[in-house]
N, C-alpha and C positions, 0 to 999 in steps of 0.2 A: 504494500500500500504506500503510493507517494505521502509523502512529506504534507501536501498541500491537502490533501482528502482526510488522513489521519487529524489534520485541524479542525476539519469541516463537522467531522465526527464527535468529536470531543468537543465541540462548539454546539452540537445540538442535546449531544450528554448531558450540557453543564445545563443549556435550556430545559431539558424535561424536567432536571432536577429543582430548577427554579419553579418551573412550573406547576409543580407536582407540591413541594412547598407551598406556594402560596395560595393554591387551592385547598391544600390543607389546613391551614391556618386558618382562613378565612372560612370552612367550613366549622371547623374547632371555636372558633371567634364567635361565630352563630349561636353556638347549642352553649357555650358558655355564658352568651347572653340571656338566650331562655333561660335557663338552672338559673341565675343569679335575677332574675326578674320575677318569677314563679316565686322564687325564697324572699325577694320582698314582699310579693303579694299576701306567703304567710305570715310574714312578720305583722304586715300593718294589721291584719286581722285579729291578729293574737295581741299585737302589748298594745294596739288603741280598741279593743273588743270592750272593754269596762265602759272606759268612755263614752261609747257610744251608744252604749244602753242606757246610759243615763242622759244623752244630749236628748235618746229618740224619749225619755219618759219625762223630761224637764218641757220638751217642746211641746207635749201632748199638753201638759198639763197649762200650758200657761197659755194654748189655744184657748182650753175648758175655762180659765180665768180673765181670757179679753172678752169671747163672747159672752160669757155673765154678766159683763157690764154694758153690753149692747155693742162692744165692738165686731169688727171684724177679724175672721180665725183665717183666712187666707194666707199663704207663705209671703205677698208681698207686705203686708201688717206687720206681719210675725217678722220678719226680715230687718223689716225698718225697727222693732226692740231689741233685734242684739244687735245691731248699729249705734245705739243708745245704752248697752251696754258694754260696749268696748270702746265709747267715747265719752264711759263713765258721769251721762247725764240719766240716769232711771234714780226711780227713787230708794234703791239697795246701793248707789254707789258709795254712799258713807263707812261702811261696813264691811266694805273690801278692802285688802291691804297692797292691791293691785292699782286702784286708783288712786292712792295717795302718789302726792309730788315728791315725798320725803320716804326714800328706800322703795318704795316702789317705780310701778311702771309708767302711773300717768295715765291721761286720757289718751284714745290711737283713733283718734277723728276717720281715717283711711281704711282700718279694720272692716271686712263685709263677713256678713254668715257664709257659711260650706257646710253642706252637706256632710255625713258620713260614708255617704255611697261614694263621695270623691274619692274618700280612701280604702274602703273595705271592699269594692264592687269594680275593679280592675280589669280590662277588657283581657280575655286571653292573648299569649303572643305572638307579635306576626312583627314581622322586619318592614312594614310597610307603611310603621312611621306613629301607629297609633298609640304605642304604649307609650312613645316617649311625650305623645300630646296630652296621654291622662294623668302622667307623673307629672307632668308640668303644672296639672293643676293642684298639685300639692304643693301650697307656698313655704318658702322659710319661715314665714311667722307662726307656723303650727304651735312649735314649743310657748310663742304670746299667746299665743288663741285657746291653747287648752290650758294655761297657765288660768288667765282670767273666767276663762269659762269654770273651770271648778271651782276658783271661789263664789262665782254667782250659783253655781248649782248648789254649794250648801246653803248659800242664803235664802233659797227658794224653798229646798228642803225641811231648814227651819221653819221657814216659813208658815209652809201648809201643815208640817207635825204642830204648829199654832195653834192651827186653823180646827184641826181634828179634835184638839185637845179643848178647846171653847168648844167644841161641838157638843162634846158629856155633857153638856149645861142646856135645854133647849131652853132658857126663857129671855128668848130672842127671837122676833120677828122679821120675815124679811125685811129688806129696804123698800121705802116708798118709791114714787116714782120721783118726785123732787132728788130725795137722797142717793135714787139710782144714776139722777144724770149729774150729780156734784159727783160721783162716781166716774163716770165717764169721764166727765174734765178736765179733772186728774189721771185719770188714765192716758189724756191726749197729751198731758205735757211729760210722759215717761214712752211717748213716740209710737204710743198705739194706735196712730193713725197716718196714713199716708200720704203725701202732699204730690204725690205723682201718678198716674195710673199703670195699671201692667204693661196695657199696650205701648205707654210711650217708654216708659222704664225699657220695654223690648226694643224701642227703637233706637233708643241711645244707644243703647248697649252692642246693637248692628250696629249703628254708625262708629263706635267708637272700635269696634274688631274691624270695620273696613281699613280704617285709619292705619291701625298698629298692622294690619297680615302686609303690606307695602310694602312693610319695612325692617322686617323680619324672619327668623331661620329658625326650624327646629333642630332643636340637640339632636346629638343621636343617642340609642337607648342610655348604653352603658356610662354616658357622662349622667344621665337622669338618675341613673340607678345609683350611684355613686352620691348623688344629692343627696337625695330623699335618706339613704341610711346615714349619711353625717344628720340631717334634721333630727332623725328618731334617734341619735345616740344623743342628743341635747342633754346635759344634765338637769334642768331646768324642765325638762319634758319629763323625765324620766320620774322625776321626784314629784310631779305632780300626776303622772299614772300612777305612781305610789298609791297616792291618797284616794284614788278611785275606788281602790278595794273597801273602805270604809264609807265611801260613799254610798257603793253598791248594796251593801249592808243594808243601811239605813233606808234607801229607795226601794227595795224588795220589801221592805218593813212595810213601808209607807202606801203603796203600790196597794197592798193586801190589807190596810187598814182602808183607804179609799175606798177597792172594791164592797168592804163589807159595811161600809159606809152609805155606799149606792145601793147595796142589798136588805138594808135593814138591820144589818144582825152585829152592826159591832157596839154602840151605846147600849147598855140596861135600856132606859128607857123606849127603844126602837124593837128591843124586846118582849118586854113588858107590856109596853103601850100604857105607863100612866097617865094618870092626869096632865095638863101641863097649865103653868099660870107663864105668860108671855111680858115682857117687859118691851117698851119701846126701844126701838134699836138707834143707838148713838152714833151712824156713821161710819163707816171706814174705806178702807181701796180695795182691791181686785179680791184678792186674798181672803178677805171680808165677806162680801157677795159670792165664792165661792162654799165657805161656811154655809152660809143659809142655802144655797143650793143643795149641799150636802143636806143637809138638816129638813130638806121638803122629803127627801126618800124615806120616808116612816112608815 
């Protein structure tokens, strides 16, 4: 074999083996994306799983307490109150050590609700672009958002174990209709009502994805993937999943005192069926008119 040919040969060697490489790799590149995408997917399930069974029973319940007061239970209502409370103007902001200016977080004017299905409800994977568009929608602020959010879930928590606990007392009337709409009015300045409708809300919201897709790139997966577990290794995250477990507690408690609340059978009195002598009722907000809903199941 000349000299010249024996190059030719070993020049296409040297090719197959690059070639053969980099097909490999890039095959290997793939399925270690899936594996390592998949094991986020269990992660977020598993250590924000607490969480979000307390976001999905915090959110129920505080539907059950705008329309008590004749508001509206709609998600863009409900939307606009945790807007109001991650921009620590509701009327629980005193009480959190998230809204103080001093060692805390402060108001986050810019904060909006997310779903839980953002995170737990992850499209299976494809290389075709979409995973890295639903990672995307899990912001860095998570570790602030469930920071603040568990402090408002125990303040809600307390809240209603209140609510339950005046309940053993029926000699209380519901609200009039006067005291029902001083009810309301205060409810409107704790952002229970909305100053924009769905449909334009939807329209901004196009207009403003027209705006930002111009000018714009998506990651690719593995940079996404790489985010989101520095996010969930937060320590700040972490320590406030912590305290989820004791939430949990509490909320399963409570959960099962409501039900039987609704059902008749957790007051003596609802059991019994004594007499009741009624006092006129002095007043109060959501939480309030919740009560006396409670207290009509007899």
């Amino acid at each position: 074999m000349k000299v010249r040919d024996k190059i030719i040969v070993g020049c296409l060697i040297l090719l197959l083996i690059l070639l053969h490489r980099y097909l490999f790799q890039a095959k290997e590149g793939f399925f270690d994306d899936n594996s390592d995408y998949n094991s986020l997917k269990e992660r977020l399930i598993k250590e924000l799983g607490p969480y979000c069974k307390i976001s999905a029973f915090v959110r129920d319940q505080l539907k059950t307490m705008t329309t008590a007061t004749g508001g509206s239970g709609d998600d863009a209502t409900l939307n606009k109150t945790y807007k109001s409370i991650y921009s620590c103007t509701d009327s629980l902001a005193s009480s959190r050590q998230s809204c103080s200016l001093f060692g805390g977080l402060g108001p986050n004017n810019s904060m909006s609700y997310v779903s839980c299905d953002t995170y737990t409800q992850l499209p299976e994977w494809s290389d075709d672009g979409s995973a890295s568009l639903a990672l995307m929608k899990i912001k860095d602020d998570l570790p602030e958002r469930i920071v603040r959010e568990a402090e408002w879930f125990s303040a809600i928590i307390n809240k209603l174990q209140g609510a339950l606990a005046a309940g053993a007392n029926p000699s209380m009337t519901p609200p009039s209709k006067e005291q029902m709409d001083k009810i309301v009015e205060e409810s409107k300045k704790d952002g229970f009502t909305g100053t924009c409708s769905v449909d334009a809300a939807k329209a901004q919201i196009s207009q403003k994805a027209l705006e930002e897709a111009a000018s714009c790139t998506i990651p690719d997966a593995n940079s996404e993937i790489t985010r989101v577990n520095a996010v969930l290794n937060s320590p700040n995250l972490k320590k406030a999943i912590a305290e989820m477990d004791g939430l949990l507690t509490s909320m399963l408690k409570l959960q099962s005192d409501l039900e039987k609340a609704k059902n008749g059978t957790l007051y003596d009195w609802q059991k019994d069926g004594p007499k009741k002598s009624y006092a006129q009722f002095q007043g109060g907000d959501r939480v309030a008119a919740l009560t006396f809903s409670l207290q009509q199941n007899k």
